[in-house]
C-alpha positions in Angstrom: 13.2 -29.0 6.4 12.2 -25.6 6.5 12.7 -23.2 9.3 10.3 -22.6 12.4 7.2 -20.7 11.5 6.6 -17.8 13.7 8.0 -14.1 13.7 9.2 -13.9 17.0 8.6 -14.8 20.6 6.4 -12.0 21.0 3.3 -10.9 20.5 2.4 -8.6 17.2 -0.2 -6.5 17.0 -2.4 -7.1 14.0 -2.8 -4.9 10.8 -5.3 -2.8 12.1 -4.0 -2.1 15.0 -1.2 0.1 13.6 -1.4 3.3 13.2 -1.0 5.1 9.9 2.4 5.8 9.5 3.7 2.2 10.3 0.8 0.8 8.2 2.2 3.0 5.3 5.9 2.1 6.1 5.0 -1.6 5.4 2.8 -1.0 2.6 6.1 0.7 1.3 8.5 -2.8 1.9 5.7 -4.5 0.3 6.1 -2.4 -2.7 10.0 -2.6 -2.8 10.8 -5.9 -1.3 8.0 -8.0 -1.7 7.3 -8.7 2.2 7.8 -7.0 5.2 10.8 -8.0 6.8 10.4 -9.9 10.1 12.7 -7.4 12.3 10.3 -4.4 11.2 7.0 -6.7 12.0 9.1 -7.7 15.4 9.7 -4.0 16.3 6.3 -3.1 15.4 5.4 -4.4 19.2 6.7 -0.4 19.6 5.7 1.6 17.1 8.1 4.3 18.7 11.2 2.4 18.6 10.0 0.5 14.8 10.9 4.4 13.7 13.7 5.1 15.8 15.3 1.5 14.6 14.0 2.0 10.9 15.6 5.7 11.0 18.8 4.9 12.4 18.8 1.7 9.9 18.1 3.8 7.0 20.3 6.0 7.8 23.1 3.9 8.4 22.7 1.5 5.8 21.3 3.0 3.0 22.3 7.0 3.1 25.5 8.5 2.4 29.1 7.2 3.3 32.3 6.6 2.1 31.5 2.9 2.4 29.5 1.9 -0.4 26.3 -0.1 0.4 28.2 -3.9 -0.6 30.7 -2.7 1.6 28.2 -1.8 4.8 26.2 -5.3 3.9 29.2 -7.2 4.0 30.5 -5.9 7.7 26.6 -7.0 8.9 27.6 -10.3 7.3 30.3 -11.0 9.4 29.2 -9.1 12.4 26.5 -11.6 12.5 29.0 -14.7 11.8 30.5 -13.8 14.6 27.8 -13.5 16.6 25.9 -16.7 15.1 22.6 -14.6 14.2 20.7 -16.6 11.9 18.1 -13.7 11.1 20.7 -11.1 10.0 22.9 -13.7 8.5 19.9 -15.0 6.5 18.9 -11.2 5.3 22.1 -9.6 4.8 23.5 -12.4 3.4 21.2 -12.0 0.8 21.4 -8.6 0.4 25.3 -9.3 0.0 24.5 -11.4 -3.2 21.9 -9.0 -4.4 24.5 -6.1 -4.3 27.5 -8.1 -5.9 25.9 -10.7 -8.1 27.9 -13.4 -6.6 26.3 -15.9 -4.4 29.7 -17.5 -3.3 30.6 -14.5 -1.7 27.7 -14.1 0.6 27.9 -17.8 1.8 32.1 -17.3 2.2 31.0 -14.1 4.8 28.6 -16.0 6.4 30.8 -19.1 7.2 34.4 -17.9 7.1 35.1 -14.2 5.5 38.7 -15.4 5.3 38.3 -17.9 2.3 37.1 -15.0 0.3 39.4 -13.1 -2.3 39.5 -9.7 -0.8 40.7 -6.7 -1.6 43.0 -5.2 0.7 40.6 -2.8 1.9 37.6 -5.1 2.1 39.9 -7.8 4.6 41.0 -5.0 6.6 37.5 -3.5 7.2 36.2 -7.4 7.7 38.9 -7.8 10.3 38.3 -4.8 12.5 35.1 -5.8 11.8 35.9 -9.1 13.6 38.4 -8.0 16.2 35.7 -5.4 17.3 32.7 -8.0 17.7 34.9 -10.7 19.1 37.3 -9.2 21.5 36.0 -5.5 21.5 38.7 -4.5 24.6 41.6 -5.7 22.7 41.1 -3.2 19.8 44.3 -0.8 19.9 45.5 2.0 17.5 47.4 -0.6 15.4 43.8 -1.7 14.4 42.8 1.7 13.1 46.3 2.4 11.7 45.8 -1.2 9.2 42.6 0.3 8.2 44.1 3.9 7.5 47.0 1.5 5.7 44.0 0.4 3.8 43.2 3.7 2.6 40.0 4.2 4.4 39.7 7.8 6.0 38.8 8.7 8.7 34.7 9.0 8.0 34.7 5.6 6.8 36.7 4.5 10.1 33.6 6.7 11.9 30.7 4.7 9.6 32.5 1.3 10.0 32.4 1.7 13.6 28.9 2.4 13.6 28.0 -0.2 11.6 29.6 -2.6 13.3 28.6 -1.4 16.4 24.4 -0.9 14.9 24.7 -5.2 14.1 26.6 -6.0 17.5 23.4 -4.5 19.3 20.4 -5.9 16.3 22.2 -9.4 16.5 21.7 -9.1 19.9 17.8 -8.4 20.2 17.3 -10.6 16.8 18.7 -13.5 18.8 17.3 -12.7 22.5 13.8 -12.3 20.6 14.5 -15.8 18.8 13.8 -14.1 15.5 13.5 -15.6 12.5 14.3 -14.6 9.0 11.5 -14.3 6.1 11.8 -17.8 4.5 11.8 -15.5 1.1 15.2 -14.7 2.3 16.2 -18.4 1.3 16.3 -18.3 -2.2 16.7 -14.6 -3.7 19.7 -13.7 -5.3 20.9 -17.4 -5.9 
């Protein structure tokens, strides 16, 4: 049974009613990823905030860090778990098997992270991770002392946080705006 068929719960404006730098931004995840993905065509609604989000997004996910790129993608992995966002599960679960060229460890993230055989760094970043979406008030210095433990310093602590905190808020609005992954999505990476 495939999934529903729509975008999004709201209205999108059509192709030509884009202006050129959006139109150009698509044409350009066309070109790399074969579609555009359904949280760009959902933000599109504001063309001010698609390049605020797509910015910050870039930015975060794809510049520079101590965390490498698997690492980021797996934190959005079980961010969403957590949360129970089937866009971003869907999309960075791929993304998770793309980047590590195992398929059982993006479906471990997305149903229980703890099954998967971790290194010591990766579980304590996945825990934080989890501590911070789930009971956010409870996290204490003893947190961020098991990921120092774990030999992450203390830009990585910084870029973890923000990732975690960047999915908390997109799960959020994917799930609000009853978004729904590119069926693509389904079977990349497999």
């Amino acid at each position: 049974m495939p999934q529903p068929d729509h975008v999004s719960i709201y209205d999108l404006p059509e192709p030509d009613a884009l202006d050129d730098d959006t139109r150009r931004y698509f044409e350009i995840c066309v070109e790399k990823l074969g579609m555009v993905p359904n949280v760009l065509r959902t933000f599109s609604r504001n063309q001010e905030k698609l390049r605020a989000f797509s910015q910050y997004y870039n930015t975060l996910m794809l510049g520079p860090s101590g965390l490498s790129k698997l690492e980021r993608e797996m934190v959005a992995v079980v961010v969403s778990s957590a949360n129970r966002c089937f866009y971003c599960l869907v999309a960075h679960g791929q993304a998770v098997r793309r980047l590590s060229g195992d398929p059982h460890l993006g479906e471990m993230l997305v149903m229980n992270y703890r099954v998967a055989q971790l290194s010591e760094r990766h579980r304590a970043m996945l825990d934080f991770a989890w501590k911070l979406t789930t009971a956010p008030s409870e996290v204490v210095e003893e947190d961020r002392g098991a990921l120092r433990a774990a030999g992450l310093s203390q830009d990585e602590i910084f870029d973890l946080a923000d990732v975690v905190g960047f999915f908390n808020m997109s799960n959020r609005f994917a799930i609000a705006s009853d978004m729904m992954p590119n069926a693509e999505y389904h079977a990349l990476d497999r």
